[in-house]
C-alpha positions as CSV (number, residue, x, y, z in Angstrom):
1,X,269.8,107.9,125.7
2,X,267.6,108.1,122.6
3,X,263.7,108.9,122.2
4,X,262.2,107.3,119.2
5,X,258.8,105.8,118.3
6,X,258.4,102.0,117.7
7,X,255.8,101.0,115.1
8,X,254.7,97.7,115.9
9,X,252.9,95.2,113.4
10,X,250.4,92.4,115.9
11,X,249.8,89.1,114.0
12,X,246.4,88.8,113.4
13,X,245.7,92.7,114.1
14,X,245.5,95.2,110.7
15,X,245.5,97.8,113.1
16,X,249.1,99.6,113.8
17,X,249.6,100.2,117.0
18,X,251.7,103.3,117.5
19,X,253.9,103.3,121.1
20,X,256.2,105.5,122.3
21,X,259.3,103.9,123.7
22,X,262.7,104.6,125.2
23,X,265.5,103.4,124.1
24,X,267.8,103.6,127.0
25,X,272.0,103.0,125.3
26,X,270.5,101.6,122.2
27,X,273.7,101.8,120.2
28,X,275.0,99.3,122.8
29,X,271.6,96.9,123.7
30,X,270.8,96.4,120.7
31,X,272.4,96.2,116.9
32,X,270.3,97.5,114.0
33,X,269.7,95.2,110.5
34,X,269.8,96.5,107.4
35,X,266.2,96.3,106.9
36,X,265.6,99.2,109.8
37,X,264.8,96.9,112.7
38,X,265.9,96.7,116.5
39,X,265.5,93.6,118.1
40,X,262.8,92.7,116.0
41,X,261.0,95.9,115.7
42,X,260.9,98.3,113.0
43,X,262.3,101.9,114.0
44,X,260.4,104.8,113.0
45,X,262.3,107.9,114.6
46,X,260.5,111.2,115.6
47,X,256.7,110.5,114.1
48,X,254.3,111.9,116.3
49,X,251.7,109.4,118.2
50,X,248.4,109.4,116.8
51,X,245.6,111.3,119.1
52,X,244.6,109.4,122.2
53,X,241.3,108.5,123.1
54,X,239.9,109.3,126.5
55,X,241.6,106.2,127.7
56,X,244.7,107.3,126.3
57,X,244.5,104.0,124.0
58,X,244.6,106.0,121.0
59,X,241.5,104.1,120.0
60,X,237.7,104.6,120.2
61,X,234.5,103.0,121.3
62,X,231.8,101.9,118.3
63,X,228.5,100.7,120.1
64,X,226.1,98.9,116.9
65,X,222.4,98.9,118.1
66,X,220.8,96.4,115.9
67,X,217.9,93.4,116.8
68,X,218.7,91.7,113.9
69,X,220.2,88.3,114.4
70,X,223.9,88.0,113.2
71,X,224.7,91.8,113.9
72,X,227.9,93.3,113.9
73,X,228.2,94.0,117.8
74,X,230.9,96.9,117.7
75,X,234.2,97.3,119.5
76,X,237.2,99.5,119.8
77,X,239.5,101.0,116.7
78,X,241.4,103.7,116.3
79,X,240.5,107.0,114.4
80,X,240.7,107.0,110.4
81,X,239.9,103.1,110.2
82,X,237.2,101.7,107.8
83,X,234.7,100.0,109.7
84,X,232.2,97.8,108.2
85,X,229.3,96.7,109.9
86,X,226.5,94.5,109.5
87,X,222.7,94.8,110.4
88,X,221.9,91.1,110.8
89,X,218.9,89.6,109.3
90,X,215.4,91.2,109.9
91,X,213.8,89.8,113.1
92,X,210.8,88.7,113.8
93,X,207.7,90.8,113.7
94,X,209.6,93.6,111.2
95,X,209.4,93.5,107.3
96,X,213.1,94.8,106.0
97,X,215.7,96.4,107.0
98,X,215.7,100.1,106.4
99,X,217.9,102.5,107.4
100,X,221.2,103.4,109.7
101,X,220.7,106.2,111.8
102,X,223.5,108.2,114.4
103,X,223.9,111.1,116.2
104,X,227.3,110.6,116.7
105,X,229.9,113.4,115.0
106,X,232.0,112.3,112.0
107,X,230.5,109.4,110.8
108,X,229.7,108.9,107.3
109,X,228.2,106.3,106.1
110,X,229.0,104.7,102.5
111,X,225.4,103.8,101.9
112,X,223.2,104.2,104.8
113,X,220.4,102.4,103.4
114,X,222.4,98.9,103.0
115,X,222.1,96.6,106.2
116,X,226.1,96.0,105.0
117,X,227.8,99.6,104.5
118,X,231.0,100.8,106.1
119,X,232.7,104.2,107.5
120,X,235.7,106.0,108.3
121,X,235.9,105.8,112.3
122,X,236.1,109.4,114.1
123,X,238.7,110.4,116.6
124,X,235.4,109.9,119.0
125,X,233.1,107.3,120.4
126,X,230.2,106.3,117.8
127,X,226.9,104.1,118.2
128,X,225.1,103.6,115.5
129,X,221.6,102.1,115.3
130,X,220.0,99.5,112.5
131,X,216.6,100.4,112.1
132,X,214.3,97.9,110.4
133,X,210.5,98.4,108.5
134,X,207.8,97.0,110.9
135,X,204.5,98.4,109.3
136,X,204.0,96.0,106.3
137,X,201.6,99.2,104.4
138,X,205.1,101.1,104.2
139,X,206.1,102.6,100.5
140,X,208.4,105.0,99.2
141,X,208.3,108.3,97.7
142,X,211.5,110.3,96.6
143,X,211.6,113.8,96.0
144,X,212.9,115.0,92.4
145,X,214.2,118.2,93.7
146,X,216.8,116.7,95.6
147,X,216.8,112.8,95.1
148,X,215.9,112.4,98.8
149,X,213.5,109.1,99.8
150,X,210.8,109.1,102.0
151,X,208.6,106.4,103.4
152,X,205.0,106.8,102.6
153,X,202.1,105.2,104.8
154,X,198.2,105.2,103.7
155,X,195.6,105.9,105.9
156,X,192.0,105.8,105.8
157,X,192.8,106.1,101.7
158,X,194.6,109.4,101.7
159,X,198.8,108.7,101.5
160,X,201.0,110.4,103.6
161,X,204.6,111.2,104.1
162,X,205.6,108.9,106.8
163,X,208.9,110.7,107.7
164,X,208.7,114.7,108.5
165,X,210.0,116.7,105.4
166,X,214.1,117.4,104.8
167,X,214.1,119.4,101.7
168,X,216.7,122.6,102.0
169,X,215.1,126.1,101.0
170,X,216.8,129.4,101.0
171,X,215.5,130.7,103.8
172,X,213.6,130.2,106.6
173,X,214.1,126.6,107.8
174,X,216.5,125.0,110.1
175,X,217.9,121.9,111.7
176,X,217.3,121.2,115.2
177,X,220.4,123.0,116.7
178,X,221.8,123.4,113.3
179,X,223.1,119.7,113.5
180,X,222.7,117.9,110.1
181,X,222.5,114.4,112.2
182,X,219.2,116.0,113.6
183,X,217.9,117.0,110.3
184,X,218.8,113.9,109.2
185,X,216.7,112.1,111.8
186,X,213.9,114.8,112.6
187,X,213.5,116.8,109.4
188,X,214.1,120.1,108.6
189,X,212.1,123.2,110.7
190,X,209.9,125.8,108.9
191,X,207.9,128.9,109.4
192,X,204.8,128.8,108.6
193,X,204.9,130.5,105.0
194,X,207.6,128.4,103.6
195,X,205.5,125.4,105.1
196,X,202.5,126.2,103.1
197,X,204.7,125.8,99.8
198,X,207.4,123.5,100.5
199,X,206.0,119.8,99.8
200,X,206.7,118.8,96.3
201,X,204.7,118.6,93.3
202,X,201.6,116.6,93.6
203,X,201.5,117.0,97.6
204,X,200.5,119.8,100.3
205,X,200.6,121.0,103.6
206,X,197.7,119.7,105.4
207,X,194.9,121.8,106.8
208,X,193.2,121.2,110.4
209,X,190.4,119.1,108.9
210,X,192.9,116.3,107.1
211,X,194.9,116.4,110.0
212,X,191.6,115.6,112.3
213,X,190.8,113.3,110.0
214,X,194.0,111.1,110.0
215,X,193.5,111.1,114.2
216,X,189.9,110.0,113.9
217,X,191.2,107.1,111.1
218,X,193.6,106.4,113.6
219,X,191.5,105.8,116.5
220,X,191.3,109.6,118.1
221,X,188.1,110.9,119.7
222,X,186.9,114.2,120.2
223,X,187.3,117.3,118.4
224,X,189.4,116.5,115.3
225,X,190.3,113.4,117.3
226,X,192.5,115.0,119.7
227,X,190.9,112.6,122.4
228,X,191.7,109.0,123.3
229,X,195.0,106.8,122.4
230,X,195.6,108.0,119.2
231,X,198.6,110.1,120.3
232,X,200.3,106.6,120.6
233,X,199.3,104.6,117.7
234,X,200.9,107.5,115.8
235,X,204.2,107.7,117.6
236,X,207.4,105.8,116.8
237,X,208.4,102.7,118.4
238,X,211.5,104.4,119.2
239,X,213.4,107.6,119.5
240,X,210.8,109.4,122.6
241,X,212.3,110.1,125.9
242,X,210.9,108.8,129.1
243,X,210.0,105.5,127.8
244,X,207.5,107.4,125.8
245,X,208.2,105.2,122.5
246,X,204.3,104.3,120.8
247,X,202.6,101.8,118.9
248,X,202.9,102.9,115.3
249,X,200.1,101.3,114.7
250,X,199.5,103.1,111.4
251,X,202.6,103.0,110.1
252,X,203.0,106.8,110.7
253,X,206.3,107.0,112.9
254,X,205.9,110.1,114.1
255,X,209.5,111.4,115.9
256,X,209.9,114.2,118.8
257,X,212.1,117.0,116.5
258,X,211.4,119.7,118.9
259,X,210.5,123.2,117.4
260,X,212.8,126.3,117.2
261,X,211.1,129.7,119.0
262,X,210.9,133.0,117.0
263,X,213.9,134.1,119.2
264,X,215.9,131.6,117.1
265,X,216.4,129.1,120.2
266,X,215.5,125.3,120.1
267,X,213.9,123.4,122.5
268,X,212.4,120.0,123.5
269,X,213.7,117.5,120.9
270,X,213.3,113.9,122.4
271,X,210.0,115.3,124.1
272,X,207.7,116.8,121.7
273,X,207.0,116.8,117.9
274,X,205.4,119.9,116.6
275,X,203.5,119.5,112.8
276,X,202.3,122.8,111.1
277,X,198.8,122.6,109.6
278,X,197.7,125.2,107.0
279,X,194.6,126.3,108.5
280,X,195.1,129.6,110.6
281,X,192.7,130.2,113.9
282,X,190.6,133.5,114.4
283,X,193.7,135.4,115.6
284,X,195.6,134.6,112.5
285,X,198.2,132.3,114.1
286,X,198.0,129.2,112.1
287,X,197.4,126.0,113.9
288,X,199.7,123.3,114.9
289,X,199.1,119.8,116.2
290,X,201.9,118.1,118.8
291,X,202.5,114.5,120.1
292,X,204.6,114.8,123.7
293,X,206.3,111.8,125.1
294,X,204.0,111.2,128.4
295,X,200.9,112.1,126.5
296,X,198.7,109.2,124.4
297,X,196.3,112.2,123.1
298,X,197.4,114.6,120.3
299,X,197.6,118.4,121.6
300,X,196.7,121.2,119.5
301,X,197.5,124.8,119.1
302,X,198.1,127.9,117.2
303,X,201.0,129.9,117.3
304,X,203.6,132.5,115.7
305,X,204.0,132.0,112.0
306,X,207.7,132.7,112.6
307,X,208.2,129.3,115.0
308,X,210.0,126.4,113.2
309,X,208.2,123.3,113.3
310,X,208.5,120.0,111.2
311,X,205.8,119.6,108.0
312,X,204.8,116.3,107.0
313,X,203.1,116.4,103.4
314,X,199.8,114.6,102.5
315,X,199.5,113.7,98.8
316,X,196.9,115.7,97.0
317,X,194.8,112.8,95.8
């Protein structure tokens, strides 16, 4: 009796499919060509199988979240394949296509900013997600410091970063969890002193007044417009927990990246985003102003100059 491993070639299929078989009285059964194969199938003795998935296939699930019309829909491949995927065309009510996000492990995209890219697949499941531009008013700013490109909104004149800030300093920020999918999709988290001096050249932190400002633009109420639905209009059509997706009315797409405590532990990403502002309150903790995911107003507070929160930069003209 004779162990070996059959790699079998499927018409049709560019994926090989790697079995393990017995051979039970091969010599006898079975005669072997000169080109290697047994009754048809080419003998490959003692490899190893490849890693099985959690169905034991060997192969893994790749969910594609897209509303564009004509998207690649997913499927099942096996680990180390190059997957190219699709985003469709841009549906109705959206301007372009924009970005690929996941928060899957392993997945590298070859150019995440192509509605056609492709990526090596992991030895896990994946879903990736098309997202598309639906605020016409969107531009784009790119940092020289590191080459990364923001979206930019304008609002009641003044221009603002329309994604939270993902510049790497020395010290003193973080990612959500220390994942770089979350920094990725969230932003990096500072302390308030790297805050105040992060944003590039020609922008800034902004202080409690600009940030009251952008909330009364925006339809808030109140005391620098923490009052009324303007919580909402700021907030992201998707990404909140709880069905707590917004408007983004303004273009401003603000995203739940959670904060990170002075204790160095990270909490509440889905639920809250937390923005530093660079005005400090009468007990010298500088305030902050936070969107939740069941709340339409937007909360504000002052806290610990050692929390990490996200920064969004407001140009300085």
């Amino acid at each position: 009796m004779k162990k070996s491993i059959l790699r079998i070639g499927i018409m049709g299929v560019a994926v090989a499919v790697v079995v393990a078989f017995l051979l039970v009285g091969c010599d006898d059964a079975a005669s072997m060509n000169n080109d290697g194969a047994v009754d048809g199938f080419l003998v490959r003795v003692n490899e190893k199988p490849v890693m099985s998935g959690g169905d034991g296939s060997g192969v893994y699930k790749l969910t594609v979240i897209s509303d564009g019309s004509g998207a690649t829909r997913g499927g099942n491949y096996p680990a180390g394949m190059t997957i190219d995927i699709y985003a469709g065309e841009t549906p109705a009510g959206y301007v372009k296509f924009e970005k690929w996000i996941t928060t899957s492990p392993g997945v590298k995209f070859v150019k995440a900013d192509s509605a056609s890219t492709s990526f090596d697949m992991p030895a896990n499941d994946v879903t990736v997600t098309a997202i598309f531009w639906k605020f016409s008013n969107w531009g784009t700013f790119t940092d020289v410091r590191d080459q990364k490109k923001y979206k930019t909104t304008t609002i009641n004149g003044k221009r603002w970063m329309a994604e939270n800030l993902n510049y790497l300093t020395s010290s003193d920020s973080w990612c959500y969890s220390g994942s770089a999918d979350s920094c990725a999709k969230y932003g990096r988290l500072y302390d308030w002193e790297t805050a105040k001096t992060v944003c590039p050249t020609g922008w800034h932190l902004p202080s409690r007044d600009e940030w009251g400002a952008l909330a009364i633009a925006a339809g808030g109420t109140g005391t620098y417009g923490a009052d009324g639905a303007v919580g909402k209009a700021l907030k992201s059509t998707s990404g909140w927990n709880g069905n707590g997706n917004g408007t983004d009315s303004f273009g401003f797409s603000a995203l739940p990246g959670g904060y990170r405590s002075f204790g160095g532990g990270f909490y509440d990403a889905g639920n809250r985003g937390h923005w530093w502002t660079a005005t400090e309150a009468g007990s010298g903790n500088p305030y902050y102003r936070y969107l939740y995911y069941n709340y339409d107003k937007v909360g504000e507070y002052n806290e610990n100059k050692s929390y990490g929160f996200s920064v969004r930069c407001r140009e300085d003209l």
